[in-house]
FIMIMAR-298049 format. One line per 3 residues: number of its first residue (from 1); their letters; for each residue y, z, x of N, C-alpha, C. Coordinates in Angstrom, 3 decimals, decimal comma. Layout:
! FIMIMAR-298049
NUM) A) Y:Z:X:Y:Z:X:Y:Z:X  ...;
***
This chain:
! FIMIMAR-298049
1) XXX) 67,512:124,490:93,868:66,276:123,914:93,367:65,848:122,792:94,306  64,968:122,818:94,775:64,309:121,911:95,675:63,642:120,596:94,754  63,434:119,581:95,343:63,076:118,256:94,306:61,334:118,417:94,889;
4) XXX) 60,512:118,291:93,638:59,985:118,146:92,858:58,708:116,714:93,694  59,551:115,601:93,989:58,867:114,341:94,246:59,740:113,639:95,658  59,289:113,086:96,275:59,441:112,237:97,163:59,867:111,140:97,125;
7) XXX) 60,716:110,011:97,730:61,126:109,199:97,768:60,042:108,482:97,595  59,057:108,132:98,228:57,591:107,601:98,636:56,984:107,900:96,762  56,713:108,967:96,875:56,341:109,435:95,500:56,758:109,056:93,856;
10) XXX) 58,146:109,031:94,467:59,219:108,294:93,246:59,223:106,937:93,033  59,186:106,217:94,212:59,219:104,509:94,424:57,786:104,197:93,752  56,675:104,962:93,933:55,176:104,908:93,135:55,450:104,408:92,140;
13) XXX) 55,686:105,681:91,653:55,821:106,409:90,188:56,268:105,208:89,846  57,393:104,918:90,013:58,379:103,854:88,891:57,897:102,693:89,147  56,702:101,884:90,203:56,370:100,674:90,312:55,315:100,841:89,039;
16) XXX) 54,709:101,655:89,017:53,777:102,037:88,340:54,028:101,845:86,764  54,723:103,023:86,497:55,492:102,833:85,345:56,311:101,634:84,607  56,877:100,828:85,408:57,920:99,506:84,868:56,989:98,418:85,838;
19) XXX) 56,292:97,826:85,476:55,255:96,828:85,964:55,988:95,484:86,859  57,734:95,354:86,467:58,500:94,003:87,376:59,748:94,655:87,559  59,787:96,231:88,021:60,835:96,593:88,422:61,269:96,526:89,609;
22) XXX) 62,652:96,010:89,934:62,927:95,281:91,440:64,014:96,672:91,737  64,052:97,945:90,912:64,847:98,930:91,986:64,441:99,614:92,872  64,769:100,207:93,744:64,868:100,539:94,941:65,157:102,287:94,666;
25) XXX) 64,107:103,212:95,678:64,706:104,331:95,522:65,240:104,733:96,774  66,527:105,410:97,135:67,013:105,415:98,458:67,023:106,627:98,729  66,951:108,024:98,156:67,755:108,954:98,210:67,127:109,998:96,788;
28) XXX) 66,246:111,196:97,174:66,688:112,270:95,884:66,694:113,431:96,612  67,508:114,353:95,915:68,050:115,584:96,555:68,621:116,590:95,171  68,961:117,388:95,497:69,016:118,396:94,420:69,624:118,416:93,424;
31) XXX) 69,520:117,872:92,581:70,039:117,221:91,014:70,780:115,863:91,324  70,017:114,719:92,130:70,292:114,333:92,710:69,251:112,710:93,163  70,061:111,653:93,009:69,411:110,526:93,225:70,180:109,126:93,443;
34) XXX) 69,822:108,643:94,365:70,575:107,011:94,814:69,730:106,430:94,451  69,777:104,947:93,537:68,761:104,001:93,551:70,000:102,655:93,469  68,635:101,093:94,035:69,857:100,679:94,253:68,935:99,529:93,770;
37) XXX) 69,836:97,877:93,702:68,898:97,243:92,978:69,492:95,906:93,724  68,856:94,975:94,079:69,221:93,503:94,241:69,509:92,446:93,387  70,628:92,008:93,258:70,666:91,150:91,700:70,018:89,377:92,423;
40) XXX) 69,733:89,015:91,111:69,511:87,405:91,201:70,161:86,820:90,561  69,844:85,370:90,252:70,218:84,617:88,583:69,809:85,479:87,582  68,591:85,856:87,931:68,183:86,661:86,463:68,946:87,666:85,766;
43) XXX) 69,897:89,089:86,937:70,846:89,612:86,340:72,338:88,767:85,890  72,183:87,823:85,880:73,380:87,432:86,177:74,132:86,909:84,362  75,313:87,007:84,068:76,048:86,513:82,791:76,538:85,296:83,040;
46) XXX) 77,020:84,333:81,989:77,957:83,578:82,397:79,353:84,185:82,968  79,760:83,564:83,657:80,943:83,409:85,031:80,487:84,274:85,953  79,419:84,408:86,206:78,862:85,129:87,672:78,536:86,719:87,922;
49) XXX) 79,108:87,024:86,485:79,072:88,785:86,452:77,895:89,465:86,513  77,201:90,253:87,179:76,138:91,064:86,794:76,296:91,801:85,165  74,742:91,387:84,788:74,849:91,664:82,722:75,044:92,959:82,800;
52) XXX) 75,325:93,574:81,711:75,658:95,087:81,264:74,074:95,552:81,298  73,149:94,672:80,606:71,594:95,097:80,669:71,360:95,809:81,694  71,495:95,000:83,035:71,223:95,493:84,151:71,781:96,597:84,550;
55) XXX) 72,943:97,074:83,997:73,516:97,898:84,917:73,337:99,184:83,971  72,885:98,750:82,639:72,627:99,806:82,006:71,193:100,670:82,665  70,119:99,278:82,690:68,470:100,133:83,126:69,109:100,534:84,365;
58) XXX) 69,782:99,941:85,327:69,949:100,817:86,790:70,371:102,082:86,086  71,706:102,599:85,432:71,984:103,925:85,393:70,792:104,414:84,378  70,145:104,206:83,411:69,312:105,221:82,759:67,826:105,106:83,916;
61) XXX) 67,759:104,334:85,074:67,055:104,440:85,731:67,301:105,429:86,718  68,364:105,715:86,849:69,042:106,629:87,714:68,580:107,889:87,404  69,015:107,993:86,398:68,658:109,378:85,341:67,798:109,877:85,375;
64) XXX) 66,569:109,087:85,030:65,285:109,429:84,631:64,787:110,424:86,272  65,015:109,130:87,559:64,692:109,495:89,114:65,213:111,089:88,884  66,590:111,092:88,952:67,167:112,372:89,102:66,343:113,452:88,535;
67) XXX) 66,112:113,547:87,430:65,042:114,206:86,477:64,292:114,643:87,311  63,030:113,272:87,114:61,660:113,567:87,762:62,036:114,175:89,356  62,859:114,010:89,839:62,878:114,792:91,475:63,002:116,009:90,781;
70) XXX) 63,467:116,353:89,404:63,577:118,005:89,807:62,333:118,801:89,048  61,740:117,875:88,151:60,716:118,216:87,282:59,058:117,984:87,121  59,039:116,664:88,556:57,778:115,823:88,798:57,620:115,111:87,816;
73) XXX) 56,476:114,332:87,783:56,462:112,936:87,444:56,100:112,684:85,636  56,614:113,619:85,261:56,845:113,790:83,598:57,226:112,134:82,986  56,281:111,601:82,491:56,238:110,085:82,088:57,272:110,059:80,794;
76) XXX) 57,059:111,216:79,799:57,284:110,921:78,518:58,788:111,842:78,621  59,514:112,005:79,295:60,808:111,946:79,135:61,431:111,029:79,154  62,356:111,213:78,226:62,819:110,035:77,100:64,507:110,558:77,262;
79) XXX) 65,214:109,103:77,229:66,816:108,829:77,077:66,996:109,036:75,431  67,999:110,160:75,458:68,565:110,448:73,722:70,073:110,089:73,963  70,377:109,689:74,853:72,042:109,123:74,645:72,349:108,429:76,360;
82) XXX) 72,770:107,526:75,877:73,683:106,828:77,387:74,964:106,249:76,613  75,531:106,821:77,935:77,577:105,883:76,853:78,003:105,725:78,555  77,898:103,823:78,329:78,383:103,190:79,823:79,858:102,895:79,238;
85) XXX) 81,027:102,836:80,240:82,246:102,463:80,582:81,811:101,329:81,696  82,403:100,163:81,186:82,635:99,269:81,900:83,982:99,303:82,670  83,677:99,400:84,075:85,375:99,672:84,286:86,030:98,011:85,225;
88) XXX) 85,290:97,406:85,969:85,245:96,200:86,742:84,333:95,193:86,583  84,643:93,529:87,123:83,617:93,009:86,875:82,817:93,476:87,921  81,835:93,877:88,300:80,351:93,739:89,663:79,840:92,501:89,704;
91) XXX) 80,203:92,404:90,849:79,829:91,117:91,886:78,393:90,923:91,937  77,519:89,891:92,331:76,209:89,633:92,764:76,365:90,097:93,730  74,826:90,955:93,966:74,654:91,171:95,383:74,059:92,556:95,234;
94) XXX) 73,791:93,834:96,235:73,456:94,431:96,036:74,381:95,920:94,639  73,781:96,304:93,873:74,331:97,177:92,955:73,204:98,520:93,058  75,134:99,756:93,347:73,831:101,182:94,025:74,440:101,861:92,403;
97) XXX) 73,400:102,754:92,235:73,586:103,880:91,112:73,365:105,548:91,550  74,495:106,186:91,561:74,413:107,412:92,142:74,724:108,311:91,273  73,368:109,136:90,755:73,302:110,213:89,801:73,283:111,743:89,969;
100) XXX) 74,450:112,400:89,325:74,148:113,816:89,350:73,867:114,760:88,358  72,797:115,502:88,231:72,219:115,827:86,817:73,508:117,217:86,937  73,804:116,982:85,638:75,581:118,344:85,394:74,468:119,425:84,670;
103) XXX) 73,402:119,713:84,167:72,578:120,504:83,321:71,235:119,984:83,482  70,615:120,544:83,603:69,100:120,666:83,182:68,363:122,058:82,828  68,176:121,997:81,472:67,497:122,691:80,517:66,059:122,749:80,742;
106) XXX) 65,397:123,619:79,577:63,762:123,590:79,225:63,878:122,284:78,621  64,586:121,760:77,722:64,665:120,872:77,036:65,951:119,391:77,015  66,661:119,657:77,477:67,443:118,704:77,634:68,205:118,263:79,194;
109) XXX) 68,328:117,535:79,727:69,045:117,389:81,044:70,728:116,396:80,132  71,357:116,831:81,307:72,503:115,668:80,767:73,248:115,825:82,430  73,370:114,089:82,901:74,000:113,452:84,115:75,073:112,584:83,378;
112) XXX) 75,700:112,420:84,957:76,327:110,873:85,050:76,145:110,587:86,489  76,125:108,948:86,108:75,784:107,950:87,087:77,457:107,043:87,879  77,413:106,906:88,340:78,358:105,887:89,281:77,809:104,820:89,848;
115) XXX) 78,225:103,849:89,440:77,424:102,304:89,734:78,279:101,817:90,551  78,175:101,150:91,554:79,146:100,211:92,925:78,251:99,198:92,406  79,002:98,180:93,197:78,287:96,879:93,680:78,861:96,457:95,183;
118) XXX) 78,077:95,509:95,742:78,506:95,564:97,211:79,036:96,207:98,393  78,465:97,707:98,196:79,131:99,086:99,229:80,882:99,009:98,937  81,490:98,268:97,888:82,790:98,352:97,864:82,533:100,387:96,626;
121) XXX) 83,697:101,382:97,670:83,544:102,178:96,685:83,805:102,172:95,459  84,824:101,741:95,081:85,367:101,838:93,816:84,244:101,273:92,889  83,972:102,525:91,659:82,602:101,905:90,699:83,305:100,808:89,841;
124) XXX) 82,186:100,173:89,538:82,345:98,866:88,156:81,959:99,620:86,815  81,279:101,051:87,055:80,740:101,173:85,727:80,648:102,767:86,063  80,724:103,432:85,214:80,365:104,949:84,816:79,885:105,356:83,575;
127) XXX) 79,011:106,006:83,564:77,592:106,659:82,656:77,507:107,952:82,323  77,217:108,252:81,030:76,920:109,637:80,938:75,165:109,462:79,865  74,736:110,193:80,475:73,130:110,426:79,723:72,456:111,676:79,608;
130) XXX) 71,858:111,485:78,503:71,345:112,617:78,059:69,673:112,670:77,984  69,068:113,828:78,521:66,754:112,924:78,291:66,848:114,405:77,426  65,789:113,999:76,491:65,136:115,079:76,129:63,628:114,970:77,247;
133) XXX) 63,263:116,368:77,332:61,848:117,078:78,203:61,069:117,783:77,103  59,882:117,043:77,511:58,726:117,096:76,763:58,491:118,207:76,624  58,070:119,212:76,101:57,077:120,405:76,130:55,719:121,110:77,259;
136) X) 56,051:121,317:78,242:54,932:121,239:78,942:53,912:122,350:78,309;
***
């Protein structure tokens, strides 16, 4: 299956869509998507950790990209389940999310995501999600 949207196309889309979104699209390919995000103070918890918030919208942001590369720019697909594992703390600094859709249906897709922080491989976090797809 060939993707659907463009890097260029995708980075649009989602400025468009999330009006102060600071992720980054690096990468979509065939069930398939890198996005990556710059943290500040603003992601940040007490003792320095990047929040779970954040790392949650990066992976259901992940998701959604992965999707739309294979389906185009379908707005009203919607997250019906995410279950994050926290596995490390993630450092400030840059945090990548790398999604592979395991199914995509007429109606349902279901991925998981792998979250790094700082190009160190080992993830801080792993994701599983589920979208329902609209009816075209």
């Amino acid at each position: 299956m060939s993707t659907q949207m463009t890097v260029e196309e995708m980075q649009s889309f989602i400025e468009k869509a999330f009006k102060k979104c600071t992720i980054r699209v690096v990468e979509l390919g065939d069930m398939y998507s890198l996005i990556e995000q710059e943290t500040d103070d603003y992601n940040l918890r007490p003792g320095g950790t990047v929040s779970g918030p954040t790392l949650m919208t990066l992976a259901d942001t992940g998701l959604y990209t992965a999707l739309l590369a294979q389906i185009g720019p379908v707005a009203l697909a919607v997250t019906t389940n995410l279950n994050i594992n926290f596995l490390r703390k993630p450092e400030p600094g840059l945090i990548r999310a790398e999604t592979k859709l395991l199914k995509l249906g007429k109606r349902l897709a279901v991925g998981e995501v792998t979250i790094t922080s700082n190009n160190d491989p080992d993830p801080v976090a792993h994701v599983t999600g589920t979208y329902s797809i609209p009816p075209r």
